[in-house]
N, C-alpha and C positions, 0 to 999 in steps of 0.2 A: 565339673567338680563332683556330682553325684556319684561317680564310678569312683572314686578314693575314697568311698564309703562302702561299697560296694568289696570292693578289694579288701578294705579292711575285714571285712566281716567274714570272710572268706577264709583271710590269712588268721583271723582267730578260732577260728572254730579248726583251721588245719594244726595246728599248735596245738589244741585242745587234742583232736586223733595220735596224735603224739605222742603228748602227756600221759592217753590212755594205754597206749602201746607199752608206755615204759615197764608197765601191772609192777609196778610195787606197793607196798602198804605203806612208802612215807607221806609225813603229812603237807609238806612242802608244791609237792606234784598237786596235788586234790585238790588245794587254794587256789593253784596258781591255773587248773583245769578250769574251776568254779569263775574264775576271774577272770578267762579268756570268753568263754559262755554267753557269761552276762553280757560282756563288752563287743560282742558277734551280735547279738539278739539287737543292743542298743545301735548298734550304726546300721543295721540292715534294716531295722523301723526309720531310723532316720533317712535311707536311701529310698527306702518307699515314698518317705514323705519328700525330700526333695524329688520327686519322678511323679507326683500328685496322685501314684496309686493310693495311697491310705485315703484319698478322699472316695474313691469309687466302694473302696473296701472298710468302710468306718469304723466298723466292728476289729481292726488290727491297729486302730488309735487310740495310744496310748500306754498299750501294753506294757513295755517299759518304760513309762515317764518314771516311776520311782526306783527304779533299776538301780542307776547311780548313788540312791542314798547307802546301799550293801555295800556297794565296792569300796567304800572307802574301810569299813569295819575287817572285808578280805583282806587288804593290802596290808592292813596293823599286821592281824593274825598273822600274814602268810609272811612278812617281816620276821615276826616274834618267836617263828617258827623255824627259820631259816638261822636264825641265831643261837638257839638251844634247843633242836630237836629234842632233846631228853628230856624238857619239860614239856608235857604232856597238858593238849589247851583243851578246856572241858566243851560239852555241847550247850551246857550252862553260860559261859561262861560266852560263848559267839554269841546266844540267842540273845545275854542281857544287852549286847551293843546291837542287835538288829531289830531291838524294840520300836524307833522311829518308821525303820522300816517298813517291819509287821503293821505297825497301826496304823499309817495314811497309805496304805496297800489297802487294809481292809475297808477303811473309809472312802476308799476311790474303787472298791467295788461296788459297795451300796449307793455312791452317789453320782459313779460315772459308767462303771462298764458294763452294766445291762440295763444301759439305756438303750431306747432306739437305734438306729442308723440316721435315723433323722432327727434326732435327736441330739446325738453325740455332736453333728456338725452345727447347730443349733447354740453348744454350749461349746465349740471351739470359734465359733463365733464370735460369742460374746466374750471371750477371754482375748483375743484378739484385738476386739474396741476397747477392751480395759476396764470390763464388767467382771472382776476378778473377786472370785468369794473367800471370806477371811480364812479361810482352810488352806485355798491355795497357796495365800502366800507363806503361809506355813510352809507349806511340804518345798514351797519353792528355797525356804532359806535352808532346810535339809541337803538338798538336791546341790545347793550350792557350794554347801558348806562342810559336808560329810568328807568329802574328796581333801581336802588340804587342811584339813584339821586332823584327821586321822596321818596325813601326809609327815605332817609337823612332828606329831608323836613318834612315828616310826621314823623320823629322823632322829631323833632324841634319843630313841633307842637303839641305832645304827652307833650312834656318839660312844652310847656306855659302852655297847660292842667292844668299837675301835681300841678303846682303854683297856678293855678285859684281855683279848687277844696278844695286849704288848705285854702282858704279864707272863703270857707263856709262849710267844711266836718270836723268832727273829725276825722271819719275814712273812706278813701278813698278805703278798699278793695270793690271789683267790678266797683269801680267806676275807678280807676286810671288805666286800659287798660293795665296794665304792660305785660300781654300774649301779646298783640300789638307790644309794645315794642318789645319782644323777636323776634317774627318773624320777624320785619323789621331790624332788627340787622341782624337776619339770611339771609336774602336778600340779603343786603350789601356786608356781608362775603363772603358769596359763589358767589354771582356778581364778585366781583374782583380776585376771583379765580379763579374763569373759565375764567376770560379774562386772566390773569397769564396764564393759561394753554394753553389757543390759542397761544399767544405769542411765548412760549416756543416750540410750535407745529409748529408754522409760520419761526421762525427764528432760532430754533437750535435741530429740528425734535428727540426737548427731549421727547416729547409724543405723540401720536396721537392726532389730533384733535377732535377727537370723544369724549376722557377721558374727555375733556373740558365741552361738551356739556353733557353728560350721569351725568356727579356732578349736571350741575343744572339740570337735568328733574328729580335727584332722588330727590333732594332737592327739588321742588319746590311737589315731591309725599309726602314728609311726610309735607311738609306744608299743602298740602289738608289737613290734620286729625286733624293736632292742630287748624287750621283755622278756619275749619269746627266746630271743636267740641266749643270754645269758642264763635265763631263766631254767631253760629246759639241761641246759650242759650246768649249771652248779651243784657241786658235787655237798653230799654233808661237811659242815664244818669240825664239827664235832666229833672225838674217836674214841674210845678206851682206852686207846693207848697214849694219846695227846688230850687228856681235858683240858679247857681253858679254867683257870682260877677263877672262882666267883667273887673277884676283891673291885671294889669298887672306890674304897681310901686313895689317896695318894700316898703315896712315899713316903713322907713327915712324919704322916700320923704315926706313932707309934702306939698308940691306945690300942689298932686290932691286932697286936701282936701279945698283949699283956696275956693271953692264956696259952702263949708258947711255950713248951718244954725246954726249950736251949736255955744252956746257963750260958755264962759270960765269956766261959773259958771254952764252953763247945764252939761257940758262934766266932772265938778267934781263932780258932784251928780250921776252920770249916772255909773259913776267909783266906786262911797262907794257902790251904788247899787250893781253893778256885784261883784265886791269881797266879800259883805256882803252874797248874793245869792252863791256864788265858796263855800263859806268857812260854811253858814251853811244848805241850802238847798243839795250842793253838784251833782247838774246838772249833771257835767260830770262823774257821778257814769252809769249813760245810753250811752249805746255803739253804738246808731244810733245819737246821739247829733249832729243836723246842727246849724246852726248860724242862721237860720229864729228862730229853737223852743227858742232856749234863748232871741231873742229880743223878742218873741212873751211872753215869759214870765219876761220881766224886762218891756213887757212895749212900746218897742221902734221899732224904724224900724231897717233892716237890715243893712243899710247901718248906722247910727249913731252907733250901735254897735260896728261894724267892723274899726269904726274910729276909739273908743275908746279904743279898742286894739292893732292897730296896733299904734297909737300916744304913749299911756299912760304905754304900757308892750312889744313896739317895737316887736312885734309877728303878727303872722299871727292868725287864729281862731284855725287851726290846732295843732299847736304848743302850743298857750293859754293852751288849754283843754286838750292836751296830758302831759302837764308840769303839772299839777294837779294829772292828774291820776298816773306819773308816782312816784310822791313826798308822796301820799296815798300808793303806794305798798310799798317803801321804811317804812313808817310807819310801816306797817301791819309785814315787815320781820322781823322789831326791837320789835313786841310785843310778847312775849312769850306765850302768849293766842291762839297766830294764829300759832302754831308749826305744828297744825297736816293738814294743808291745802298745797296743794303742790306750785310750783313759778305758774306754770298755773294758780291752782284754784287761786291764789291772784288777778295776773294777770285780772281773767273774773271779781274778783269779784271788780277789780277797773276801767271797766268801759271797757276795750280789749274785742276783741272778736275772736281775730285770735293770735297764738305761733305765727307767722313769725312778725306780725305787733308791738307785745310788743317787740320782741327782737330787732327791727328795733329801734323802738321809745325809748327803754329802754338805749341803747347803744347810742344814738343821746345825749339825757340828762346825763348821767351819764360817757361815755368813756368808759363802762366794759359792760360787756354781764351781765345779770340776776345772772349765775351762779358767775362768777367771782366776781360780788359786793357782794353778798351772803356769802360768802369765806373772804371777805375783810370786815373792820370796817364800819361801816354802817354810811353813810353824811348824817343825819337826815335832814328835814328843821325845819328852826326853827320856 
């Protein structure tokens, strides 16, 4: 098993030459360089340690036992980062979340790493029988806890993302970080299960305490590859040319509109406009359709657009445009002219550009999968 530590640490620190090959100045790459680093440093101590060199070499134990409490502070950032590069994260503002950090690093210098060599094995000794000083358990609930707590957050903030994005994307693939998601789910999971496991290890010597610890460094070796690999290929989200809306309301509220310029009678012109443009132009026949290119062709700014949507069709931009497209396929299956085009081809040719995105968005509208309404009498619109 010690060589999947071994490999790991290998394949992070290769990701990391990578990352530095890219030499750009975004902040995204740095975090995610910083975070490979760390996570290289932490499995190749632990490879030492499973292969019993760190015992010949005592003076390399340790080194990153508090390693893990950063990463979890990186993953926020480099999350928070990934979402609006335009907002600019201070050095302030990392250091106050690496306060844990900083001070049981410091305090595990003066009380652990220039001790002896014979020393050191002395006091991994007695942490071993369960002679364990109130410090440790400290640093140890950091160490356990930094990782999925920070996890959680940056999920939260993946959430608001998802929302902000339907305000101005028809189609979110690339953009909506969902590989993100997956990993900090997997974080989470296996976080609380290695602590289960220590538990289990501490108080009823159901497993070794090592089986706790060998789940997350495997874990945390195949997250190197998925991380890596979407990691390194994600492009900025964010463009001058396409901002996302910073709206965070729903659609109801009408309170964040109250300092809108449209009168009454702009906002119903502005409405026969877009449905006259939905219904015979057919805009959202184009599968990169953002809410800038349609105000930029009715005319109007972004934000009056996005009013008139969410006021006048209680929708987000998302949804507008995917409810057209979806209500166009429903068409195209009811015509018998289009028999020989498969659900896919209908699917691209109404405006999709991904099988996983139409069946998502298909099943959202309708309550049936593709196949299933297919099968079923067909709800034309009228």
């Amino acid at each position: 098993m010690d060589i999947i530590f071994l490999l790991g640490a290998v394949q992070a620190f290769f990701f990391g030459v990578l990352l530095l090959d890219k030499g750009n100045n975004r902040l995204p790459p740095k975090l995610l360089l910083l975070f490979f680093s760390i996570i290289g440093f932490v499995l190749f101590e632990h490879y030492l340690f499973q292969r019993q060199v760190i015992f010949e070499y005592p003076h390399l134990m340790g080194l990153t036992y508090t390693f893990p409490i950063i990463l979890g502070p990186i993953l926020f950032f480099y999350t928070k980062s990934l979402v609006n590069e335009n907002n600019a994260i201070s050095f302030r503002d990392f250091l106050l979340h690496a306060i844990p950090f900083l001070f049981i690093t410091t305090f595990l210098i003066y009380d652990f790493y220039f001790l002896s060599p014979q020393e050191k094995l002395i006091y991994y000794e007695k942490e071993t029988q369960g002679d364990t000083s109130s410090f440790i358990y400290i640093a140890e609930f950091f160490i356990n806890f930094s990782i999925p707590f920070y996890s959680i957050v940056s999920l939260l903030l993946l959430k608001k993302h998802l929302k902000q994005i339907k305000q101005s994307y028809s189609n979110t693939k690339n953009i909506d970080l969902h590989w993100l998601k997956i990993v900090l789910i997997c974080m989470v999971f296996v976080s609380f299960v290695s602590v289960l496991m220590g538990l289990l290890s501490d108080y009823f010597n159901f497993i070794s305490f090592e089986d706790g610890d060998n789940l997350m460094y495997i874990t945390l070796t195949v997250i190197i590859y998925f991380l890596g690999y979407y990691g390194i290929k994600q492009k900025p989200i964010l463009s001058i040319d396409n901002p996302i809306l910073q709206n965070e309301t729903t659609p109801t509220q009408k309170s964040k509109y109250a300092t809108s310029s449209l009168k009454d009678v702009e906002k119903e012109k502005l409405t026969q406009r877009l449905t006259k443009s939905m219904e015979n132009e057919k805009p959202y026949l184009n599968e990169n359709l953002t809410l800038k290119d349609l105000a930029d062709k009715l005319e109007t700014s972004p934000n009056n657009l996005s009013q008139i949507i969410n006021e006048k069709f209680n929708k987000n931009f998302y949804e507008f445009i995917n409810e057209y497209r979806i209500n166009k396929v429903k068409s195209m299956l009811a015509d018998p002219k289009n028999s020989h085009y498969s659900m896919l081809g209908i699917a691209y040719e109404c405006g999709f550009n991904s099988k996983s995105t139409f069946n998502s968005v298909f099943k959202q509208f309708t309550g049936k999968t593709p196949t299933e309404f297919k099968k079923s009498d067909f709800d034309l619109p009228s």
